[in-house]
C-alpha positions as CSV (number, residue, x, y, z in Angstrom):
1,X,-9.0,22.0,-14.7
2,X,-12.5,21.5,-12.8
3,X,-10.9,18.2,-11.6
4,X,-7.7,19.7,-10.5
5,X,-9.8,22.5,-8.6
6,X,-11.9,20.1,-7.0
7,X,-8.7,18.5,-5.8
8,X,-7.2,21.5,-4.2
9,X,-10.6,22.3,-2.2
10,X,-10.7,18.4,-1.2
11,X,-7.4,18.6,0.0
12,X,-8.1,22.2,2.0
13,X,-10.3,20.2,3.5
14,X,-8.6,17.2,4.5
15,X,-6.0,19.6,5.7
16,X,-8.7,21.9,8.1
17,X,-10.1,18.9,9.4
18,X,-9.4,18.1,13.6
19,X,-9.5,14.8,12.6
20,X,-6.3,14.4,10.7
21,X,-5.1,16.6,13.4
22,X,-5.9,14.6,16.1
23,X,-4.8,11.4,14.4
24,X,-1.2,13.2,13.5
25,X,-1.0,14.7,17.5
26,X,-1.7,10.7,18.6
27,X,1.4,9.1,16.6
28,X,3.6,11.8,17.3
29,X,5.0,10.0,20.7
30,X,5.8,7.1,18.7
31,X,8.0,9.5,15.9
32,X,11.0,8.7,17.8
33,X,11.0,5.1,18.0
34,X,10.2,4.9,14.4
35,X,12.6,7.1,12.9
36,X,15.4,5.0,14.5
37,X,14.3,2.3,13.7
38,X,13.9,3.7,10.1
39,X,17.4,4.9,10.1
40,X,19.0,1.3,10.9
41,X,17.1,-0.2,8.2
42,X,18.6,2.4,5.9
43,X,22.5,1.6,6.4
44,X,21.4,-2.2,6.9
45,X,20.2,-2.1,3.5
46,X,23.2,-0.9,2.3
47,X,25.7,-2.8,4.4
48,X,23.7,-5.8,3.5
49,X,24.9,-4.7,-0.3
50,X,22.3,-3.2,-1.9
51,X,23.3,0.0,-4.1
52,X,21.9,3.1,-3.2
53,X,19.3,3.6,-5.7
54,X,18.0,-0.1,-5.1
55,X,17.7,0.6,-1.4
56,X,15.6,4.0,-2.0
57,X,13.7,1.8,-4.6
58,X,13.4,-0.9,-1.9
59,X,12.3,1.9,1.1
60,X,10.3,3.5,-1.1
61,X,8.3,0.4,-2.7
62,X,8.3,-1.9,0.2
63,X,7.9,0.2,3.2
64,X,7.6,-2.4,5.4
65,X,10.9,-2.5,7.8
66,X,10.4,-5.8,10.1
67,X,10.0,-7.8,6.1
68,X,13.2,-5.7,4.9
69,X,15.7,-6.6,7.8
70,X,14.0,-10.4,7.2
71,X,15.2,-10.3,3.9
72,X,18.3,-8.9,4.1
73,X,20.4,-11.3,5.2
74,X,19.0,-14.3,3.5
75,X,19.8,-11.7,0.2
76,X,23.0,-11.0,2.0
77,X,24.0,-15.3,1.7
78,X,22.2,-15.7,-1.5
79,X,19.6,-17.7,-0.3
80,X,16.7,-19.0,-3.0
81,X,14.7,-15.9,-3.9
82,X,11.8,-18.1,-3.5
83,X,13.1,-18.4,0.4
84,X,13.4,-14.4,0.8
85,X,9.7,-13.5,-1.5
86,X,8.2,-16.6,1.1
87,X,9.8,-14.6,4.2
88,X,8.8,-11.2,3.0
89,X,5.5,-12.5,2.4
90,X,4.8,-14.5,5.8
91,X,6.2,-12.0,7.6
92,X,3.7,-9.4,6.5
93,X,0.9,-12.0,7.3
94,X,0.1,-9.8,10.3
95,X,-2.0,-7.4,8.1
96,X,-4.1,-9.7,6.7
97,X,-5.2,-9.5,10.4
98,X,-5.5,-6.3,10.7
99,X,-6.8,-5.6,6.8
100,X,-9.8,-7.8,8.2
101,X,-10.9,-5.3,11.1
102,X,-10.1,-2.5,8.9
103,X,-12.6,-3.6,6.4
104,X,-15.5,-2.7,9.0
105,X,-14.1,1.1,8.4
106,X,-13.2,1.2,4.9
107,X,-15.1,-1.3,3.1
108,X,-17.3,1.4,1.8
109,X,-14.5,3.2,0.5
110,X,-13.2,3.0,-3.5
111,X,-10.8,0.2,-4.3
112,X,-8.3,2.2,-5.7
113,X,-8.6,4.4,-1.9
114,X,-8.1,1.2,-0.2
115,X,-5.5,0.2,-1.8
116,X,-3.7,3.3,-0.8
117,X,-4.6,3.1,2.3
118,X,-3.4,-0.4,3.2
119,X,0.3,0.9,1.2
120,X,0.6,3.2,3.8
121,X,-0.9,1.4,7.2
122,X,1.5,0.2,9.7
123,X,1.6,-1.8,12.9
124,X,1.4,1.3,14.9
125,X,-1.6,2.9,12.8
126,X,-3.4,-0.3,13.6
127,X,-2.7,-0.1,17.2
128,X,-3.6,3.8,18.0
129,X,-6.7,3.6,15.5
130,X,-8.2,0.5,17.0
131,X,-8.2,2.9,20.2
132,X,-9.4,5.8,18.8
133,X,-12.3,4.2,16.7
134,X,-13.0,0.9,19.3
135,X,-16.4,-0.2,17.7
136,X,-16.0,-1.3,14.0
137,X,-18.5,0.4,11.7
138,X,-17.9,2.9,9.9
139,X,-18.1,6.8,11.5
140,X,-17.3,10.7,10.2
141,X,-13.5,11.4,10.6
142,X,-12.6,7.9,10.6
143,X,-10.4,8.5,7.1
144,X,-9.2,12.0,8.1
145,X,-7.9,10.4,11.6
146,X,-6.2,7.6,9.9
147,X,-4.2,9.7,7.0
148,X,-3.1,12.1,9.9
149,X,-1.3,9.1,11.8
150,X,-0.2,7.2,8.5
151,X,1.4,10.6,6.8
152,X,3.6,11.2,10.3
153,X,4.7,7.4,10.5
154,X,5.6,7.0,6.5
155,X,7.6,10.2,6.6
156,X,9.3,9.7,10.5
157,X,9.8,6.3,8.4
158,X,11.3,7.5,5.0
159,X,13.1,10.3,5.9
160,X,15.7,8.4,8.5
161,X,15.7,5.7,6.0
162,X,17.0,8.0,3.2
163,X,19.8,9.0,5.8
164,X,20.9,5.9,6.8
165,X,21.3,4.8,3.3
166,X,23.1,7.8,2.1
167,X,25.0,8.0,5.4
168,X,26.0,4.2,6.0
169,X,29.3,4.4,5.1
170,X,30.0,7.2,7.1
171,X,28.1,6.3,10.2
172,X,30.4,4.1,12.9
173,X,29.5,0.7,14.0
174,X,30.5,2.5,17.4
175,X,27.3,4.3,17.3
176,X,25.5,0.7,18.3
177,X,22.8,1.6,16.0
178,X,21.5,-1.6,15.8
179,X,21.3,-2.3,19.2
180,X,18.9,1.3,19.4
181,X,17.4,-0.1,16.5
182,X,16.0,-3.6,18.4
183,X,15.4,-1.5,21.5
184,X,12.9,0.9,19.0
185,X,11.5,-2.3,17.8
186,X,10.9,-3.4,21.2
187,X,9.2,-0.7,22.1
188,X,7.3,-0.9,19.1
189,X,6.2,-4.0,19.7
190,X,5.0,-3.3,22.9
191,X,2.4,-0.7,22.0
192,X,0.7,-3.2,20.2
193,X,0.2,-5.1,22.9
194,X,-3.5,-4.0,23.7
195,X,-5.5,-6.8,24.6
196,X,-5.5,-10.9,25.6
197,X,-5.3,-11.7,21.8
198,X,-2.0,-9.9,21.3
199,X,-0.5,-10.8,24.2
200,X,-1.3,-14.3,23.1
201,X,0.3,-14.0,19.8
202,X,3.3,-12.2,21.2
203,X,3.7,-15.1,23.5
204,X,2.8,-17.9,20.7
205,X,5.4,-15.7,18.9
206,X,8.3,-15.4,20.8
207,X,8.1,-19.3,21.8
208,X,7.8,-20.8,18.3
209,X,11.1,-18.3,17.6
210,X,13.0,-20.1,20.2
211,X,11.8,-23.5,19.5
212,X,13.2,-23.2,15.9
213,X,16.0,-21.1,16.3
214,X,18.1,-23.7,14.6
215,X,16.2,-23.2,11.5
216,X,18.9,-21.7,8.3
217,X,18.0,-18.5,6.8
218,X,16.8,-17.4,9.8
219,X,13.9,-19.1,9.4
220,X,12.5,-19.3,12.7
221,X,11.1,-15.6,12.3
222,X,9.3,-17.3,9.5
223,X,8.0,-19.4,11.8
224,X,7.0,-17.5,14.5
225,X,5.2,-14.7,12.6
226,X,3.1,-18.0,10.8
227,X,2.8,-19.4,14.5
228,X,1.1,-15.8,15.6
229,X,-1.3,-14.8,12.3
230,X,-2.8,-18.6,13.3
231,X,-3.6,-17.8,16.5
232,X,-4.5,-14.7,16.1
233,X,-7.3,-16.0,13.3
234,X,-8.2,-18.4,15.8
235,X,-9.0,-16.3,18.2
236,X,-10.6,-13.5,15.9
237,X,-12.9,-17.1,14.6
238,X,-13.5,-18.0,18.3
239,X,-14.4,-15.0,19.6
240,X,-15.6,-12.2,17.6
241,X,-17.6,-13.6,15.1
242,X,-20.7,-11.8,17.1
243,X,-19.0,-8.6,17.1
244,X,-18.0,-9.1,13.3
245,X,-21.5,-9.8,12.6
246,X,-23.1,-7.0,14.3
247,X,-20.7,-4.7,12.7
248,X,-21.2,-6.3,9.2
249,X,-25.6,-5.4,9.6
250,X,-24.8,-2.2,11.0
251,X,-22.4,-1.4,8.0
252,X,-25.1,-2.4,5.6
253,X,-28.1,-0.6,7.2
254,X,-25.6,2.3,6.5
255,X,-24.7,1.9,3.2
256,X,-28.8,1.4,2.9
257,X,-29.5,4.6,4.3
258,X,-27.2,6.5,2.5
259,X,-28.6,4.8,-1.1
């Protein structure tokens, strides 16, 4: 009981705090673009064959859309599962990117908290909180700010999702859902454009998917999303290994202080 109590005033807390506020009020332009995108990846789950159970276990357990419409089809042909795990997995490559600029925030934090945390981060939480919070170390209403962004995106996320896979039989291929679905993605995509590095890697990106387009098992988005993590860790190596390093002392003085 003391631990449940404890529990209910932490999360009073959470809840009064401006902080998660703010971070919700920031993603809330995005809600649109997400939830459509969310709802295509729910009928294309089930039009790809998937029952309905499996695809709320899929949604639900995976939560990570651009890997799910990668793996569709090549589950849709039967291709190797060691060919759709590889894609899912190289195709989420982008967070080890952003896991390593997180860690300049969080790395103070529990594992077990962390691990929560990077469940429910996406692109677009990456994008708004680098803006919010530009200098990596670690400051008061960092974690409030990012659990009000992540909480609107997983559940502008989910909830279309659950639609679209209880709904895809009914909903009409007239509806050109998946053409709203790549235009979502597009502009998606382009909020993360912030900086040189990730215009780089957008360019680095979109040319190594052309080059091997040819590829089977749609491959070349394999390929391109390998082509981008690359240069973007060549580029974090190149250029902010002073930044990273002033972070990391500033990080420790902190965690000094505070013992």
């Amino acid at each position: 009981m003391p631990r449940l109590a404890a529990l209910r005033r932490a999360s009073r807390e959470l809840l009064a705090d401006p902080h998660l506020r703010r971070g919700a009020a920031d993603m809330l332009p995005m809600l649109p673009g997400v939830a459509a995108w969310g709802l295509v990846t729910g009928v294309a789950m089930v039009k790809s064959g998937l029952s309905v159970p499996l695809a709320l276990l899929m949604t639900l357990t995976v939560y990570a859309g651009t890997s799910q419409l990668a793996a569709l089809p090549l589950m849709a042909v039967g291709a190797p599962m060691w060919v759709v795990l590889m894609t899912g997995f190289v195709v989420n490559l982008r967070f080890l990117i952003y896991s390593v600029h997180w860690r300049w925030y969080f790395g103070g934090l529990p594992r077990s908290t962390r691990l929560w945390l990077g469940y429910l981060a996406a692109d677009l939480n990456y994008a708004l909180f680098l803006k919010a919070w530009p200098e990596p170390r670690p400051e008061p209403g960092q974690v409030p700010y990012f659990i009000g962004g992540v909480a609107v995106v997983w559940l502008g996320w989910q909830l279309p999702s659950f639609v679209g896979i209880v709904a895809a039989d009914v909903i009409p291929p007239q509806w050109g859902l998946g053409f709203a679905g790549t235009l979502a993605l597009i502009g998606l995509t382009c909020t993360l454009l912030i900086d040189r590095a990730t215009w780089v890697c957008a360019a680095v990106a979109a040319s190594a998917a052309v080059a091997a387009y040819a590829l089977p098992y749609k491959l070349h988005i394999v390929v391109a999303v390998a082509a981008a993590v690359a240069a973007g860790l060549m580029m974090d190596g190149l250029g902010g290994k002073g930044r990273a390093l002033d972070a990391l002392r500033a990080w420790r003085d902190q965690r000094g202080r505070a013992g």
